[in-house]
C-alpha positions in Angstrom: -141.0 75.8 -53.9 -138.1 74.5 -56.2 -135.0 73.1 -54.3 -132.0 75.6 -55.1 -129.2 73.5 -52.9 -128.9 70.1 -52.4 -126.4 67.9 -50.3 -126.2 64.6 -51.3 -124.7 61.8 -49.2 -122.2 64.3 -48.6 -119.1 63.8 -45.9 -116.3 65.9 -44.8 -113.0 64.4 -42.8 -109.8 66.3 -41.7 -107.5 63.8 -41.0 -108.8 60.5 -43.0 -110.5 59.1 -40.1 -112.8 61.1 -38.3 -115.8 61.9 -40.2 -116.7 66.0 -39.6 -120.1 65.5 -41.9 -121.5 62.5 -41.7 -123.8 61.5 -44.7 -125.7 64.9 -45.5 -128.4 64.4 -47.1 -130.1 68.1 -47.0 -132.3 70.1 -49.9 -132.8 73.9 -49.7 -135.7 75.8 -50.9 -135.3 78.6 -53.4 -136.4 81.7 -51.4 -135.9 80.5 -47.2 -133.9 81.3 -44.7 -133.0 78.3 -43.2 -130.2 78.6 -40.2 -127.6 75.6 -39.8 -127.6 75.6 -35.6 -124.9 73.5 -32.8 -122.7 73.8 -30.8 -119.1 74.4 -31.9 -117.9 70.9 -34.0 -120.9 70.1 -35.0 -120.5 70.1 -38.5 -122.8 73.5 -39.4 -119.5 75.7 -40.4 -117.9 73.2 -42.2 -121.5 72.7 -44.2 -121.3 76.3 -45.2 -117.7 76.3 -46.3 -118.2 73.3 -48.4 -121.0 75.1 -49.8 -119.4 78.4 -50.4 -116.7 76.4 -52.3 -113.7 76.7 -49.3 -113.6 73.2 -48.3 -114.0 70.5 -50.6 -116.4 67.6 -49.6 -114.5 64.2 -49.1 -117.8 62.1 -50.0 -120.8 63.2 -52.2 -122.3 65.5 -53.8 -123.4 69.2 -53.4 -125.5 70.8 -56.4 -126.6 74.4 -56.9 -129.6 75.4 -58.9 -129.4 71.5 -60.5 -125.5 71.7 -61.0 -122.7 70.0 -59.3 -120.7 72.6 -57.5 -117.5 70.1 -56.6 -115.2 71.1 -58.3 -116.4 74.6 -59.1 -114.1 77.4 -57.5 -115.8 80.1 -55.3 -115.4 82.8 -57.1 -117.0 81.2 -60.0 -120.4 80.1 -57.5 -122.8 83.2 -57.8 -122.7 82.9 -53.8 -122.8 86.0 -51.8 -121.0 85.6 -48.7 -120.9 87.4 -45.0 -118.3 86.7 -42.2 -118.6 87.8 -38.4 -115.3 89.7 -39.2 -117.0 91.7 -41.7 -114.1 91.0 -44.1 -114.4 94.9 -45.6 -111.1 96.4 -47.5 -109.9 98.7 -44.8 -108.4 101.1 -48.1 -111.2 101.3 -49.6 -114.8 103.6 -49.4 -118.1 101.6 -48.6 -118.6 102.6 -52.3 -115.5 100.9 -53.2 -116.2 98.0 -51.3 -119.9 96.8 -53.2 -118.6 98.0 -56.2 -115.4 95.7 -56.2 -117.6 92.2 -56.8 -118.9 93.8 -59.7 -116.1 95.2 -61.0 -114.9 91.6 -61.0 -117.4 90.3 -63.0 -116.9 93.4 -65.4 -120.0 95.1 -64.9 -120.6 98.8 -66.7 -119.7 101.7 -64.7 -123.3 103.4 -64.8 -124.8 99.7 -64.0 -122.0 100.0 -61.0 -123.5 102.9 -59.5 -126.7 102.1 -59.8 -126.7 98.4 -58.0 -124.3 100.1 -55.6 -127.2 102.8 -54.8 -129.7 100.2 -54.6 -127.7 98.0 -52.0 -126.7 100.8 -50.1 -130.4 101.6 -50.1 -131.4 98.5 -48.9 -129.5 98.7 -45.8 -130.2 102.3 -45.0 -127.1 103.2 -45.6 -126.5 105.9 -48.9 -125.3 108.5 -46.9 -122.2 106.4 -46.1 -121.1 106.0 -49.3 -118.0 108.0 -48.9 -116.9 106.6 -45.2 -113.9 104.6 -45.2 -114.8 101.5 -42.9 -112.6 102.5 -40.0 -114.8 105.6 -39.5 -118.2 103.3 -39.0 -119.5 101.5 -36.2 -119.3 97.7 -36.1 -123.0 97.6 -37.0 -122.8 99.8 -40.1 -120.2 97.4 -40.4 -122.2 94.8 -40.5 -124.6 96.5 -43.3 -122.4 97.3 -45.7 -121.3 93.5 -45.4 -124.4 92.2 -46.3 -124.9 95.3 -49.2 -122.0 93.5 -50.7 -122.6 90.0 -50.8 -126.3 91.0 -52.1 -124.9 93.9 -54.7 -124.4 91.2 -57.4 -127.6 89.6 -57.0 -126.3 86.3 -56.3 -128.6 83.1 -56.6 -127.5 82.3 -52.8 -126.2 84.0 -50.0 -124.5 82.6 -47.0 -123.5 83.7 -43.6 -121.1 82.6 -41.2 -121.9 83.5 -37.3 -122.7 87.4 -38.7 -123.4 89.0 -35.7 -121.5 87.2 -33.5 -119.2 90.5 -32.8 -122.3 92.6 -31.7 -123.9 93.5 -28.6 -127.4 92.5 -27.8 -128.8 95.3 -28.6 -127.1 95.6 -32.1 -127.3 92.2 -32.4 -131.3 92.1 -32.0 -131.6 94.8 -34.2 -129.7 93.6 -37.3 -131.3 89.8 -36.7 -134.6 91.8 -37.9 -133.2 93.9 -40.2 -131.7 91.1 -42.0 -135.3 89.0 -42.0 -136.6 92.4 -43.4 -134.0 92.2 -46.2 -134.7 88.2 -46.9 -138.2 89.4 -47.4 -137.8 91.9 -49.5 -135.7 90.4 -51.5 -136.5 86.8 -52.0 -133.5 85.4 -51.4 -132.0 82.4 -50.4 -130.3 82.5 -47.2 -128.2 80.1 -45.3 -127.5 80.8 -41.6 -124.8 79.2 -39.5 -125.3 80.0 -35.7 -125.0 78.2 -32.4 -127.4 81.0 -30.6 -130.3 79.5 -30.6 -132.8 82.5 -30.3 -131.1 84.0 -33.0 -131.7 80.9 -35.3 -135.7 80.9 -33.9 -136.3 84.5 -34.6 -135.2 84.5 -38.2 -135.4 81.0 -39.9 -138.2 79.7 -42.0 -136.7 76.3 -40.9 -133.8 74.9 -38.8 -131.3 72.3 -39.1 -129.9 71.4 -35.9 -126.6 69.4 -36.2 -124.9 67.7 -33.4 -121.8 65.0 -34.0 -121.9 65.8 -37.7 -125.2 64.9 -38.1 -128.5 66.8 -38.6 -130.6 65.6 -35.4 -133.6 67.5 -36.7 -134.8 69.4 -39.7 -138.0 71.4 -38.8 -139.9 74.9 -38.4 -138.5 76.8 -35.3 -142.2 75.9 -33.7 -141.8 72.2 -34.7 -138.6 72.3 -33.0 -140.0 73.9 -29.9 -142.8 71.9 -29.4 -141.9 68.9 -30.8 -138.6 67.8 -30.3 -137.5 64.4 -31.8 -134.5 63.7 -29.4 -133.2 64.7 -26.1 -130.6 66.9 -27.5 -132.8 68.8 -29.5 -135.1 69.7 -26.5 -132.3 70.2 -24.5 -130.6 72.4 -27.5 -133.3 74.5 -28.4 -134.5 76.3 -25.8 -134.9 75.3 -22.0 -136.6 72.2 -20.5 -136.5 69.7 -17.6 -135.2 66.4 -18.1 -136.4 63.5 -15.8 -134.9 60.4 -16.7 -137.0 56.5 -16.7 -138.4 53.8 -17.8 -141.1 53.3 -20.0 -144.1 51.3 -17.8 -146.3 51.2 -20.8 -147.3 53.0 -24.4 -149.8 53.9 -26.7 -149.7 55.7 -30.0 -149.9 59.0 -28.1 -149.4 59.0 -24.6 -146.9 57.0 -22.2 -147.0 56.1 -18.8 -142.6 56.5 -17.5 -142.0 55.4 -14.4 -138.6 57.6 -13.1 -135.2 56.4 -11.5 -136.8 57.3 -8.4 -139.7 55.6 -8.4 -142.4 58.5 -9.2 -144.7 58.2 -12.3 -145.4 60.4 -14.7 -148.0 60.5 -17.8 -146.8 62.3 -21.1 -146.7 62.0 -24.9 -144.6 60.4 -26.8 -142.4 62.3 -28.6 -140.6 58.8 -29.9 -140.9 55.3 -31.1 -141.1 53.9 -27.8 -141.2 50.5 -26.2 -142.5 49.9 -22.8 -139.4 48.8 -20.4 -137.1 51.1 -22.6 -134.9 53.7 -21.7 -136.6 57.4 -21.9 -135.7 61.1 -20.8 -138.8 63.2 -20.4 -138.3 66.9 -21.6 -140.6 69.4 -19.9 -140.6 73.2 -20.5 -140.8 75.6 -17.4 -143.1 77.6 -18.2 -145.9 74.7 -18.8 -145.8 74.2 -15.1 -148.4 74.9 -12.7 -147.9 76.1 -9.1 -150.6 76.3 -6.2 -154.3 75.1 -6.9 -153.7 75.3 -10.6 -151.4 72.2 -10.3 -154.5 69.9 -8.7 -155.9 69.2 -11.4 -153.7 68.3 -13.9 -152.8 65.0 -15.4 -149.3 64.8 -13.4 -149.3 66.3 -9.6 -146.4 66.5 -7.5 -145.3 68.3 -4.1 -142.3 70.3 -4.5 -140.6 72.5 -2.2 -138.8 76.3 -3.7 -135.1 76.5 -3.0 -134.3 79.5 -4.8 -136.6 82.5 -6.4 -134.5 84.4 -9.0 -136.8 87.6 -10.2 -136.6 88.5 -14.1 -139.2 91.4 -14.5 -142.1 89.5 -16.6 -141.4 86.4 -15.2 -140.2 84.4 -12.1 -137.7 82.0 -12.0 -138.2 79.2 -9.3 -135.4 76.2 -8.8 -137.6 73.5 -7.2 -137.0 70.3 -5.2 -139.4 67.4 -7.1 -139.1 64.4 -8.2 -135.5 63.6 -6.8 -134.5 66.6 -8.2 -133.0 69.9 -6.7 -132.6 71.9 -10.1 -135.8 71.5 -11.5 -136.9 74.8 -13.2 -140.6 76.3 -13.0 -141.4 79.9 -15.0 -144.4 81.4 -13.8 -146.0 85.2 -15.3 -145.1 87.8 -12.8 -148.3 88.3 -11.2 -149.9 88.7 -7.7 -150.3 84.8 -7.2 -146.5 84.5 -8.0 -145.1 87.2 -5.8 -146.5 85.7 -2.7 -143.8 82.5 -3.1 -141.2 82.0 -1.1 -137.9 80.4 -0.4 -138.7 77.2 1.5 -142.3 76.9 0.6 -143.6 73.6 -0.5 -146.4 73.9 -2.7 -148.2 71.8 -5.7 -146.8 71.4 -8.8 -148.3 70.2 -11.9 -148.4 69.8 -15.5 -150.6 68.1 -18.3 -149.4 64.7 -20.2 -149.3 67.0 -23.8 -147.0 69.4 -21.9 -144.1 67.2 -21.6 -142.7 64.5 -24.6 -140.8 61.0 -23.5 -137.6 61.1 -25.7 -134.9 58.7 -26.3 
């Protein structure tokens, strides 16, 4: 797969001193979806808008299909853009609206109507050609959005937080109608978010920023299971964090002994040195409860201080390890169901369930 964006040593301040973007060095595959994910200032927005050509870059390069894009204006990009506003002309039809980018590039009238047809079609949307976008629902909305940054079949198509107005619902249903649409199409996409199960469900891969910087640049299983750093396992779905020192190492496996003097086996998810700082990150729902924790590689007593039921799963806060907000997630089951509130029971996990992190 050939590299259609690249970001090269790039940086981005506001005010001369603080650095935004911190030396981006980032290539994009022609054809993925890959999602830009943070929190709020961590450098992901301001990545797209340098990008779509509405910032400028104080530092380095971006290129496009081979081509510095510096100094090249938006409009003049071939980059199809969608907003969370939607950004539609409230005076115009949902016609009027995809045919307006190609009217700008002075496209045919009969080639108008036909990409416009196609777009709409791609969205499920022809028989709204003649709505006015006050009269549609924020989802429709949020179709005829993307119709229009796709209608002139740019080389690239970015979107900023696009479903961020939606509820759940909605907002489930359009994350998979937009994958449908990336796969149809063959498109590149770029994705900013900072809702992480948005970014795993749709993204061939995921760049998580934090401070400016990209912390990790991986599939959304990579991420998952293999988190580089604490803030990635802490950012990307839930896990447990018990804090230590490393007691000793090997290529695989790590022995941490904890700040309150329990010890724990687990992989190493790090270059690690024994008597160094670590944070162990540990998912709830590779726990074990009951006689299913006896025999793994790390066994504990812990006692249940609250039981929070979720339908298909149960949510325990636990009492282990010095900690009184440690989180177990167990199937909703008959075994589960008989827990309660002040039991003290054996927990358990194995040494590949949980990764010592710096």
């Amino acid at each position: 797969m050939s590299t259609i964006v690249s970001f090269k040593n790039v940086q981005k301040t506001y005010d001369g001193e603080t650095l935004v973007v911190k030396n981006l060095n980032l290539d994009i595959k022609e054809g993925e979806f890959l999602t830009m994910l943070g929190p709020s200032g961590s450098g992901k927005t301001t990545c797209l808008m340098m990008l779509a050509g509405f910032e400028t870059a104080t530092h380095g390069e971006i290129l496009l299909q081979g081509r510095p894009i510096n100094r090249i204006p938006p409009e003049r990009r071939n980059i199809g853009m969608v907003f969370q506003s939607y950004a539609l002309f409230p005076h115009k039809s949902v016609a009027e609206n995809l045919a307006f980018p190609l009217k700008v590039r002075k496209v045919g009238k009969a080639e108008i109507e036909k990409k416009v047809q196609g777009a709409l079609r791609m969205v499920n949307m022809e028989k709204f050609a003649n709505r006015m976008p006050a009269q549609l629902s924020g989802g429709q909305q949020q179709r005829v959005a993307v119709a229009r940054a796709l209608v002139f079949e740019p080389a690239l198509v970015l979107m900023d937080e696009p479903l961020g107005a939606l509820d759940k619902q909605l907002r489930e249903q359009m994350q998979y109608e937009i994958k449908q649409i990336h796969a149809q199409s063959g498109l590149t996409v770029v994705y900013v978010t900072h809702d992480q199960s948005e970014a795993m469900t749709m993204s061939d891969r995921i760049a998580v920023f934090n401070n400016g910087i990209i912390q990790q640049l991986a599939t959304p299983s990579r991420l998952y299971e293999q988190p580089e750093n604490a803030f990635v396992a802490r950012f990307i779905g839930e896990s447990n964090e018990l804090k230590g020192t490393i007691a000793d190492v090997s290529s695989e496996r790590c022995t941490v002994k904890l700040d309150g003097g329990h010890t724990i086996k687990a992989s190493t998810g790090a270059v690690l040195r024994a008597s160094s700082n670590a944070c162990v990150s540990l998912r709830p729902e590779r726990i074990a409860i009951g006689e299913h924790a006896k025999t793994c590689d790390n066994v504990f007593s812990g006692g249940v201080k609250d039981l929070i039921y979720y339908g298909d799963h149960l949510r325990l806060v636990m009492q282990i390890c010095g900690r009184d907000d440690f989180i177990v997630k167990l199937p909703n089951d008959g075994a589960a169901r008989t827990l309660r509130v002040g039991d003290s029971v054996h927990v358990g996990w194995m040494a590949e369930a949980c990764r010592a992190l710096q």
